[in-house]
N, C-alpha and C positions, 0 to 999 in steps of 0.2 A: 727526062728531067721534068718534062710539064707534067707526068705523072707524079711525081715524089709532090711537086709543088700543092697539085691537086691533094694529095694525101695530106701534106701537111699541113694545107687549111682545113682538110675534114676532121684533123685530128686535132690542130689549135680550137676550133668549133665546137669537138666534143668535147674538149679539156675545159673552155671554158665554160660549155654547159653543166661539166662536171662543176666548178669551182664555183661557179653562181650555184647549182642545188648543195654543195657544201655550204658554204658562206651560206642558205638559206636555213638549212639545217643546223647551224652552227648557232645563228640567232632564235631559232625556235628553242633549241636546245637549251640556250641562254634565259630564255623567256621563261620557258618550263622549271626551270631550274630556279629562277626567282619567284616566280609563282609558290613550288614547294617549298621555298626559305619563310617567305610569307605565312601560305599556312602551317608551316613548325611552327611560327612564332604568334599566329594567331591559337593553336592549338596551345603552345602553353601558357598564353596569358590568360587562355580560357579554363584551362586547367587552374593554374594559381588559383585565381578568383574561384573555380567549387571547390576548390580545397580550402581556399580564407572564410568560402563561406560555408563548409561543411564543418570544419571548424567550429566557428563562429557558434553552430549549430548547437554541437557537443558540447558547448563551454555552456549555452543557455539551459539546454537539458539538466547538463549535472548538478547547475544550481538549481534547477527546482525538484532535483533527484533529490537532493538532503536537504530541500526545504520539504517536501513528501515524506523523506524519512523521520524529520524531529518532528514534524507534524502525527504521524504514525506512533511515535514516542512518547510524546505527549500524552498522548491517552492513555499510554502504560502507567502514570502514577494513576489518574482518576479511576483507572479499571481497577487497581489494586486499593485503593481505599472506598470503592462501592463494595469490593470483595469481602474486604475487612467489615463494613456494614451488615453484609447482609450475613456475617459468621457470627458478628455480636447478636443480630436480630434474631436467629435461631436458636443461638444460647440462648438467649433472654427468653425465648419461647419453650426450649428446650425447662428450664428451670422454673419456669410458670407450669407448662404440664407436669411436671415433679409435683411441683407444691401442692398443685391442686389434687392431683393423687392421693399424694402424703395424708393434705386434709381431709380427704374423700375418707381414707383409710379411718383415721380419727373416728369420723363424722359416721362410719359406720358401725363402728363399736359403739361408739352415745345409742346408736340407733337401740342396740341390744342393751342398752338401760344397763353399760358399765364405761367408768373412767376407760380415756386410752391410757391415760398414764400408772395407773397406780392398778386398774385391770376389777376395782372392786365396785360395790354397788351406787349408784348416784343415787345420793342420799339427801344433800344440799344444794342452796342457791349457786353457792360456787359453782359447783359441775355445771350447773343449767350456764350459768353466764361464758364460763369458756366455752363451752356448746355453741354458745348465741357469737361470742365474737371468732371460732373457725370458721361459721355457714360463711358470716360477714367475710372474712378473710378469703373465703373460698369465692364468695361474688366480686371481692373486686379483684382478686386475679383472674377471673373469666371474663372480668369487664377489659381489662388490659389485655388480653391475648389479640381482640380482633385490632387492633390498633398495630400492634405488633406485627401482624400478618399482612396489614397493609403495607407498612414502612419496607417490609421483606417485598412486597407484591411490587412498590415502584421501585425500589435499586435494583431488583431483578429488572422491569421493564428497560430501567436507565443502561444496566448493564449489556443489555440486550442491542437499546440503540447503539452507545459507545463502541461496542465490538466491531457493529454495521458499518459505522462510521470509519474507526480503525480500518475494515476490510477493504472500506472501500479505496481510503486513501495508499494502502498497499498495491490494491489492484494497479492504482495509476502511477504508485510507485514502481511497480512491474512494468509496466505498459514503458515508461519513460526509459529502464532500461533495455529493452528489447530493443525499440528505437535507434540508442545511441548505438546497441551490437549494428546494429542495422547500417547505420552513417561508419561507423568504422570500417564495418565490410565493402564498401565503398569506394571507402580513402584507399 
């Protein structure tokens, strides 16, 4: 009997060491366990907030997406009305080298001491004065062609900037949507 007694104070002893490391375990456990409730909820409030502000992100990109893009647009009327310039400008040049030809032609038959028109001998003042007002005719179309060539020489330069400009703003019209793929792959 004093053995059983001995036994079951060695056993009441280890039951209660058991139950104090339970009960200690049970509060770590507890601990632990609020700890990870914790950071879930510190984890999603961190979450929300990069996603309100990745968000956020993609709202401000897309408005300056298609503010880049009517900006890019924009230059499409002035690109096409320099284009239209510089197509009048070479007609007009185009029709200036005609003339001056045309009159060339003329002005070469005078040379051989006969009418263009009627092919017979110049005989009178007339012929000499139409003579006198083709040269005339033929120097102020020659005077007009470089003036011409210029007006073509700066909408071509203009045309040249504008494109630049266009390119560039596509470029970062590009650029801004790469980006946004970018924040959505993200999200």
């Amino acid at each position: 009997a004093k053995r059983s007694k001995e036994e079951s104070k060695k056993l009441k002893f280890e039951i209660s060491a058991i139950d104090t490391s339970l009960a200690s375990n049970n509060r770590l456990l507890e601990s632990s366990v609020s700890q990870l409730e914790s950071l879930k909820a510190q984890i999603a409030t961190s979450n929300d907030e990069r996603i309100a502000e990745l968000v956020k992100k993609i709202e401000e990109l897309e408005a300056t997406k298609v503010s880049k893009k009517s900006e890019a647009q924009a230059f499409n009327s002035k690109l096409d009305e320099i284009k239209k310039d510089i197509r009048e400008s070479r007609d007009k040049q185009a029709a200036i080298r005609l003339n001056i030809a045309e009159i060339q032609k003329k002005l070469d038959i005078y040379a051989k001491n006969k009418c263009p028109h009627c092919l017979s001998d110049l005989t009178d003042s007339l012929h000499i004065q139409i003579k006198d007002k083709l040269e005339a005719k033929k120097v102020e179309q020659e005077n007009n062609l470089p003036s011409l060539l210029k007006v073509a020489s700066v909408k071509e330069t203009d045309l040249r900037t504008i494109t630049e400009s266009q390119n560039k703003i596509m470029s970062e019209y590009y650029e801004i949507d790469g980006t946004i793929s970018a924040i959505r792959r993200e999200l």
